[in-house]
N, C-alpha and C positions, 0 to 999 in steps of 0.2 A: 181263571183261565189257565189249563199247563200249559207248562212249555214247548215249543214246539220240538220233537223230535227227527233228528236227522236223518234220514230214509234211509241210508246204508249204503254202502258199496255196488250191494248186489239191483237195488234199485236208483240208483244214482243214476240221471239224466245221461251223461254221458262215462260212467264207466269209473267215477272218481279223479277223472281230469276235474274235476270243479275245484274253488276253493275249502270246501268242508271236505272232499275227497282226499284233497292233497294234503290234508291236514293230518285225517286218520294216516294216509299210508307211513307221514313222515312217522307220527308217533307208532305204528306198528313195527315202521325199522328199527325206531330207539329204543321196542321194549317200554313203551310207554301206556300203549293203551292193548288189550286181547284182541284177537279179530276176530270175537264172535258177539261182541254186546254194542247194540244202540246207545245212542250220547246226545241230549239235548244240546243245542247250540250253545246255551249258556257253560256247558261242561266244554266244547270244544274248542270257547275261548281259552278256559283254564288249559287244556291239554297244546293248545297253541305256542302259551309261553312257555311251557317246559318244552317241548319241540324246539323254539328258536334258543331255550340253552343248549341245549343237547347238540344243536345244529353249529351255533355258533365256536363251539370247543372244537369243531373241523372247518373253521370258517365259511361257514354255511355253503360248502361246495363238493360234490359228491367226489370230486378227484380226492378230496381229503382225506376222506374217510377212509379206516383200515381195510381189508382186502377183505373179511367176513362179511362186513358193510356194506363195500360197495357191491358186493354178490346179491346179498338180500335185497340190495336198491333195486338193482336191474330187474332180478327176481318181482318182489311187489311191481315196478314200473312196467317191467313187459306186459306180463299180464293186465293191468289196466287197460294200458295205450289199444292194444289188441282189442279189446272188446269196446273201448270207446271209439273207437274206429268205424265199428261195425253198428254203432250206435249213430253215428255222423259225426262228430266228433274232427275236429281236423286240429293242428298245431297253433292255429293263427284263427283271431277269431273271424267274424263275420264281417265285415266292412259297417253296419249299422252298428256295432260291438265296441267299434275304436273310437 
């Protein structure tokens, strides 16, 4: 059976607010993964923990990060939040969620 492949960005339920979402964006900050190639789940583990090194060297908080950084943050994050918005999407999940 393959693996199951992670639908993308551009089809992601809401917009890449998900966890596999937030995963790629963080690794696309780092220079980690390209933003044009699919990643079975099994790879996104792998890409996960180079993420939380990369992350942790600014103690995992976006004030950290140097000023090109936190450009490209806002940058990837606006644009998600925006369309996942529009997807339904809210900051907080669902009351059945918690």
């Amino acid at each position: 059976m393959p693996e199951k492949i992670y639908c993308g960005l551009d089809k992601d339920q809401f917009g890449g607010m998900t966890p596999p979402g937030n995963i790629i964006k963080d690794a696309w900050l780092f220079g980690i993964l390209p933003e044009t190639e699919n990643w079975t789940h099994g790879q996104l583990q792998v890409v996960n923990e180079k993420v939380k090194i990369e992350s942790g060297k600014y103690g995992c908080l976006v004030s950290n990060l140097p000023d090109d950084l936190k450009q490209r943050h806002a940058e990837i994050n606006t644009k998600a939040v925006k369309k996942a918005k529009v997807l339904g999407w809210g900051p907080t999940p669902p009351d059945d969620e918690v």
